[in-house]
C-alpha positions as CSV (number, residue, x, y, z in Angstrom):
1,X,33.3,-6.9,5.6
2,X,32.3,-10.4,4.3
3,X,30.8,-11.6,1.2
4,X,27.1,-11.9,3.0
5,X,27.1,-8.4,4.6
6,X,28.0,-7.2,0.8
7,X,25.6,-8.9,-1.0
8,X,23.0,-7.6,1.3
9,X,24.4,-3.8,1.0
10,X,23.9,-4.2,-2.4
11,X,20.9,-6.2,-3.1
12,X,18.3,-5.3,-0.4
13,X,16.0,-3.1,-0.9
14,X,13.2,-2.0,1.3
15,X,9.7,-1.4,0.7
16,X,7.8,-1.3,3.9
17,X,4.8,1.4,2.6
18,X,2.9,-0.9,0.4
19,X,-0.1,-1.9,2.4
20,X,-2.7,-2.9,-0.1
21,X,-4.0,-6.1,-0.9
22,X,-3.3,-7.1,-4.9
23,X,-6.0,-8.4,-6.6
24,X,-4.5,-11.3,-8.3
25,X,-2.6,-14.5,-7.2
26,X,-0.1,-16.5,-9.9
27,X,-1.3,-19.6,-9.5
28,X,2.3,-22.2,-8.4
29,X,3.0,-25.8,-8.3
30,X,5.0,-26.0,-5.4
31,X,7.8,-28.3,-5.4
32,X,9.1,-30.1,-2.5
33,X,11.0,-28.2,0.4
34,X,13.9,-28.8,0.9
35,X,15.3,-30.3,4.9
36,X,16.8,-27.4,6.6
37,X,20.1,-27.4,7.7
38,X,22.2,-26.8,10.6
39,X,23.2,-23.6,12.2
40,X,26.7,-22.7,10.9
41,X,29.4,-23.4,13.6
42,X,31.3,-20.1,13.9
43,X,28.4,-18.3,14.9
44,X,29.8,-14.5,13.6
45,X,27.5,-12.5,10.9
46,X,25.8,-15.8,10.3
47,X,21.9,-16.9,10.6
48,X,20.7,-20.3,10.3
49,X,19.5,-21.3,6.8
50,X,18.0,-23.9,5.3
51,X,20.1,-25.9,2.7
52,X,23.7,-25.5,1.7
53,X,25.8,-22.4,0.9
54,X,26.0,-22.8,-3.0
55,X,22.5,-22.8,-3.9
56,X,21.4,-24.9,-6.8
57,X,21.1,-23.8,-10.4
58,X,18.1,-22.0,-11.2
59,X,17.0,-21.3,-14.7
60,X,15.4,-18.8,-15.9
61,X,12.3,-17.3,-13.5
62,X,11.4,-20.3,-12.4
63,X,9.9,-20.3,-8.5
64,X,10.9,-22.4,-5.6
65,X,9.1,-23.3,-2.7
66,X,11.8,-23.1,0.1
67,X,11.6,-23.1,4.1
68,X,13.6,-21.2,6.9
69,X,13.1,-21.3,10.9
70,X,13.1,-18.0,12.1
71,X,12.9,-17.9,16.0
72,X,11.5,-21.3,16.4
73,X,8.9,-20.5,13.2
74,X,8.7,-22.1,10.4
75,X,8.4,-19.8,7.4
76,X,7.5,-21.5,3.8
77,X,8.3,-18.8,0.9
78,X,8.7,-18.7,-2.7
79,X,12.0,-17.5,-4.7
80,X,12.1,-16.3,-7.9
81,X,15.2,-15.1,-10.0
82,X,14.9,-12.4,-12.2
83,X,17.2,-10.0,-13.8
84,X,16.2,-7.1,-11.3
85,X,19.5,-5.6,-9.3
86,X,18.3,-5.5,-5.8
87,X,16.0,-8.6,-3.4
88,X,12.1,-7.7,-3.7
89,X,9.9,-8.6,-1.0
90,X,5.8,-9.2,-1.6
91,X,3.0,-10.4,0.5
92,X,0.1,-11.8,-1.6
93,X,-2.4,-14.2,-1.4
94,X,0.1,-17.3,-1.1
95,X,2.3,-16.0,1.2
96,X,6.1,-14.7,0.7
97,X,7.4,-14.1,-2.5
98,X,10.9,-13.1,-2.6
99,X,12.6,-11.9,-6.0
100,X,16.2,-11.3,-6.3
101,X,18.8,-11.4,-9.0
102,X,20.5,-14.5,-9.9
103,X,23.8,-13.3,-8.4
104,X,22.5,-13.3,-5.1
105,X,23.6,-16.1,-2.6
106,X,21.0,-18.2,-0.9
107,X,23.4,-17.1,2.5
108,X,22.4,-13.4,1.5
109,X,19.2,-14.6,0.6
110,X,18.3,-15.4,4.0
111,X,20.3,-12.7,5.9
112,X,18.0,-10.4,4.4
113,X,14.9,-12.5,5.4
114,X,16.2,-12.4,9.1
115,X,16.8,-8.2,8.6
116,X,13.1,-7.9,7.5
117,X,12.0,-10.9,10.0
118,X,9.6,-8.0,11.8
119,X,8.3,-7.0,9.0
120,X,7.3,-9.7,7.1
121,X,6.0,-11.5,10.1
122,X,3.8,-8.6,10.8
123,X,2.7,-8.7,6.9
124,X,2.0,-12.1,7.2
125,X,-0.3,-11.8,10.3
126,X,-2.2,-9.2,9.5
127,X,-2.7,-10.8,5.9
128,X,-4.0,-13.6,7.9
129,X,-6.3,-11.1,9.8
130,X,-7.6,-9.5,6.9
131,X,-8.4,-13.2,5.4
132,X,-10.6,-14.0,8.3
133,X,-12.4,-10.7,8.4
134,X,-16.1,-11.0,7.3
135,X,-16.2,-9.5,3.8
136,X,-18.3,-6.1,3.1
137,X,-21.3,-6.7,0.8
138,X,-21.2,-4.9,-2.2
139,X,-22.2,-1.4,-2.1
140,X,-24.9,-0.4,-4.6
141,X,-24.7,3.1,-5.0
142,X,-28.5,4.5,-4.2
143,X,-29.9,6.3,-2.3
144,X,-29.2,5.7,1.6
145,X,-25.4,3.6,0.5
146,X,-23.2,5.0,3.0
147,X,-19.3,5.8,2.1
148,X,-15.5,6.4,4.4
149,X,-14.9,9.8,4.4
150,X,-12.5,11.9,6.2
151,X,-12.8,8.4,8.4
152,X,-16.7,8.9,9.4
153,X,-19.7,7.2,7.3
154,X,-20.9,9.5,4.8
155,X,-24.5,8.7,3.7
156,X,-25.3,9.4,0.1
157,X,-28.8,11.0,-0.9
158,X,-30.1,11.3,-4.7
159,X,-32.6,13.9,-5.7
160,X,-34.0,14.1,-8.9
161,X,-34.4,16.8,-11.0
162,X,-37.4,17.3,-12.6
163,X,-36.0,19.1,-15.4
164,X,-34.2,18.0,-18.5
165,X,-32.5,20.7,-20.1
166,X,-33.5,20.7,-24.2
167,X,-31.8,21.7,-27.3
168,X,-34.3,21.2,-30.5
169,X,-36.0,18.0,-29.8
170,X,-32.7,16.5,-28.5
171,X,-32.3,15.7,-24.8
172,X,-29.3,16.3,-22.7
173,X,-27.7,14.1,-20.0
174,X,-27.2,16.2,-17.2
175,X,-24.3,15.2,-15.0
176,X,-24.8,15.3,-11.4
177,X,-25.0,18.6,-8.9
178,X,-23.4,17.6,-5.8
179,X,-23.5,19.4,-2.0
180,X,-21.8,18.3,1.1
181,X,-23.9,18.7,4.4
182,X,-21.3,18.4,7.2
183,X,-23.8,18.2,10.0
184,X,-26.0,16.2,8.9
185,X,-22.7,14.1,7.0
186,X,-24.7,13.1,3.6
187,X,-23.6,13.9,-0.1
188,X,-26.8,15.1,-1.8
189,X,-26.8,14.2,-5.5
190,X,-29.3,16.2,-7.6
191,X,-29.2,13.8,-10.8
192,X,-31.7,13.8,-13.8
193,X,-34.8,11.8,-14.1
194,X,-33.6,8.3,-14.8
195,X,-29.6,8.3,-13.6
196,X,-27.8,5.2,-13.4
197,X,-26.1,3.9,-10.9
198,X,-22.6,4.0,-13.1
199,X,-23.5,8.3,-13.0
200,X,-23.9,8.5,-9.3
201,X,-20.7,6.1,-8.8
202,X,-18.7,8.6,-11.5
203,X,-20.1,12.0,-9.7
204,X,-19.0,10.6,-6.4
205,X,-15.5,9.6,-7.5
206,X,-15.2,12.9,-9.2
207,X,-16.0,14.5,-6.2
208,X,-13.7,13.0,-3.8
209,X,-10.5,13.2,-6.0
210,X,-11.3,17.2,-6.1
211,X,-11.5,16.9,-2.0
212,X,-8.4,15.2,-2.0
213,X,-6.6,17.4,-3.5
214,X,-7.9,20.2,-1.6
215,X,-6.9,18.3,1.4
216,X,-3.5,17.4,0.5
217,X,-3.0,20.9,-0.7
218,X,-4.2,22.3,2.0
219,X,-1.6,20.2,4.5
220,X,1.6,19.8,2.4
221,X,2.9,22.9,2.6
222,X,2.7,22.9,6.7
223,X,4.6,19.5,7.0
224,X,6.9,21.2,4.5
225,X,7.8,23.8,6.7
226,X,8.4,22.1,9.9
227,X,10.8,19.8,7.8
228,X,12.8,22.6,6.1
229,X,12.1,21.0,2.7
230,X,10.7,22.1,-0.6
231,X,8.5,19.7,-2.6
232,X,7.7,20.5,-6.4
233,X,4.6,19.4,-7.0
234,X,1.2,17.0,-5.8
235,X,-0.3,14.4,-7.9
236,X,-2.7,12.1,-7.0
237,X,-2.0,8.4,-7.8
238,X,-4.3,5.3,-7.8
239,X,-1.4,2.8,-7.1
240,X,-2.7,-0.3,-5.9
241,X,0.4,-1.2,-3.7
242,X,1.2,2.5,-2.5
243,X,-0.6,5.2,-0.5
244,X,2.1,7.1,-1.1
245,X,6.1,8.0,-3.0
246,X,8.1,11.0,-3.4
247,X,10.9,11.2,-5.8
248,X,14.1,13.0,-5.2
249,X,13.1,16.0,-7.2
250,X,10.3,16.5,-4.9
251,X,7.3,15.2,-6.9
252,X,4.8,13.9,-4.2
253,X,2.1,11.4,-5.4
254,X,-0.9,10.8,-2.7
255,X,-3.3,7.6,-3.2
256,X,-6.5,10.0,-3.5
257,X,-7.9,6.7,-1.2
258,X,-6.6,9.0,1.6
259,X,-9.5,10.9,1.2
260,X,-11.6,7.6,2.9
261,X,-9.2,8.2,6.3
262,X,-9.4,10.0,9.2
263,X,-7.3,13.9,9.2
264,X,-4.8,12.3,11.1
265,X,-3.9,9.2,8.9
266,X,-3.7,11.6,5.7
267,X,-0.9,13.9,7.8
268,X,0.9,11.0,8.5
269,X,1.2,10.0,5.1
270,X,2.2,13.4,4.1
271,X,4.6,13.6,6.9
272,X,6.0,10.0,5.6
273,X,6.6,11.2,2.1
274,X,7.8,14.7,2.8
275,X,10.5,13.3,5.2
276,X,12.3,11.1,2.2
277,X,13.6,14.6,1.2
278,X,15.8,14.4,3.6
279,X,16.3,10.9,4.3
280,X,15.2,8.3,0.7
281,X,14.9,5.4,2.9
282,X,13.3,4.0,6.0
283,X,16.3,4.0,8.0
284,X,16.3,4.9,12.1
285,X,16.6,8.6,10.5
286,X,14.0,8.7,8.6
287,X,11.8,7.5,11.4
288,X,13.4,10.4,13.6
289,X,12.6,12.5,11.0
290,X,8.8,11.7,10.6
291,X,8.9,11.3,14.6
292,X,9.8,15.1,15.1
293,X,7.1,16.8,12.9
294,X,4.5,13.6,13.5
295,X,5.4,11.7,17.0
296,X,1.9,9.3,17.0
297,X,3.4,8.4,13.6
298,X,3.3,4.8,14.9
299,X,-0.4,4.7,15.7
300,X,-1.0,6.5,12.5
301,X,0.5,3.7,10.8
302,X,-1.5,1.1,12.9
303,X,-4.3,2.6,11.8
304,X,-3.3,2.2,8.0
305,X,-2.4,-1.3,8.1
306,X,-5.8,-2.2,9.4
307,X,-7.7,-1.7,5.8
308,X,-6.7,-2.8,2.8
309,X,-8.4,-2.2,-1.0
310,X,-11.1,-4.4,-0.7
311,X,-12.2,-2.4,2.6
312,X,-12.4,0.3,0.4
313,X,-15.6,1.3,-1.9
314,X,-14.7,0.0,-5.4
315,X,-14.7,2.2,-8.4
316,X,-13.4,0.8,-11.4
């Protein structure tokens, strides 16, 4: 087994479930790439790359702009070193960031850029997509605002209550009553006299983490079965780069953002995470494995790609 193929055992590591947009960029000063080379002559468990075999020496984290062609495409992306024991890959705002440890050959480098080639180019086009998308306004939450969930437009309505409940001459803040209306699809919040928009944003966050957990309860233990796997316990997470993990001791954690997607996206991403029990990677396996207890897995997935955090109603 050569050197390359090694290295890349070793050091890659894949991440393909992190579909939210992060909020911040680093801000680089790009230095100037460097002319790609030629495609090595013996033509066995080698890719083209773009600059010699012994890289040059990097100090400390600093970041280099580099360039590879990848069939007949350009691709610019930034390397970082780090003392981390396995090659990261992000999409962000600038592009490809790739960190891996110091160790690491450039060669193995980009071997592992041409395993992932798929996936990154997908990445990068539907970052583009997302770029060129019109941005929402920003919701005010009033009467009439209209929120995802369960993948339909819920529409949010605000009574107020006439009545202030009173101890001695003190008044107290009455937090929000809230009803669901399936047919007609609203929220109805009955809020005191006078409730600001920061109470009606709190009682409606409140109220969806409580429906996702019912929800996720309420499919986990299905899933479960048809895998043959036991799962210890659901949490919900607010990761902004996950919608989803399991750890080998079974502890799920579900983005409660689900709860803004259709019935069908949120059993895929149970499906997803319940099937690392048997398989803790995404390997042809695993895919078989989320394929035989979820076979539109792939549109599901489509589906999920399409939105990112800042399609999302914000909360903080």
């Amino acid at each position: 087994m050569s050197s390359i193929v090694k290295a890349i055992q070793l050091a890659l590591q894949f991440d393909l479930f992190s579909d939210f947009l992060l909020t911040e960029r680093r801000k680089l000063t790009p230095t100037a790439p460097e002319k790609p080379g030629s495609t090595p002559t013996n033509g066995i468990n080698e890719v083209p790359r773009s600059e010699p075999t012994v890289p040059p020496r990097e100090n400390g984290n600093t970041i280099n702009k580099r360039r590879i062609l990848i069939n007949n495409t350009l691709l610019e992306y930034e390397l970082q070193r780090s003392k981390r024991r396995s090659i990261g890959f992000l999409i962000n705002e600038d592009g490809l960031r790739i960190t891996a440890p110091r160790w690491v050959t450039i060669a193995a480098i980009e071997a592992a850029i041409h395993e992932k080639q798929r996936w990154i180019l997908r990445k990068l086009s539907e970052r583009k997509e997302r770029t060129l998308r019109k941005p929402k306004p920003e919701l005010i939450w009033r009467d009439g605002a209209t929120i995802p969930y369960l993948g339909k437009e819920m529409v949010l309505r605000t009574i107020t209550e006439s009545t202030i409940e009173m101890h001695g001459d003190a008044r107290i803040k009455i937090s929000a009553d809230i009803r669901f209306d399936p047919e007609a699809y609203e929220l109805r919040l009955y809020l005191p006299q006078h409730a600001s928009e920061q109470l009606i944003k709190d009682s409606v966050l409140s109220w969806l983490k409580k429906q996702a957990t019912n929800e996720f309860n309420q499919r986990l233990p299905g899933f479960a079965e048809k895998l043959n796997v036991r799962y210890h316990s659901m949490s919900l997470s607010s990761a902004a780069t996950r919608w989803g993990s399991c750890t080998s001791q079974g502890k799920i954690r579900l983005n409660w953002r689900l709860i803004h997607f259709s019935p069908f996206v949120i059993e895929y991403v149970i499906a997803h995470e319940l099937a690392h029990l048997k398989e803790m990677n995404h390997s042809p396996r695993f895919w078989a494995t989320v394929e035989s207890v979820f076979p539109d897995y792939d549109i599901a997935r489509h589906q999920l790609r399409l939105h990112a955090t800042s399609d999302l109603p914000y909360f903080e």
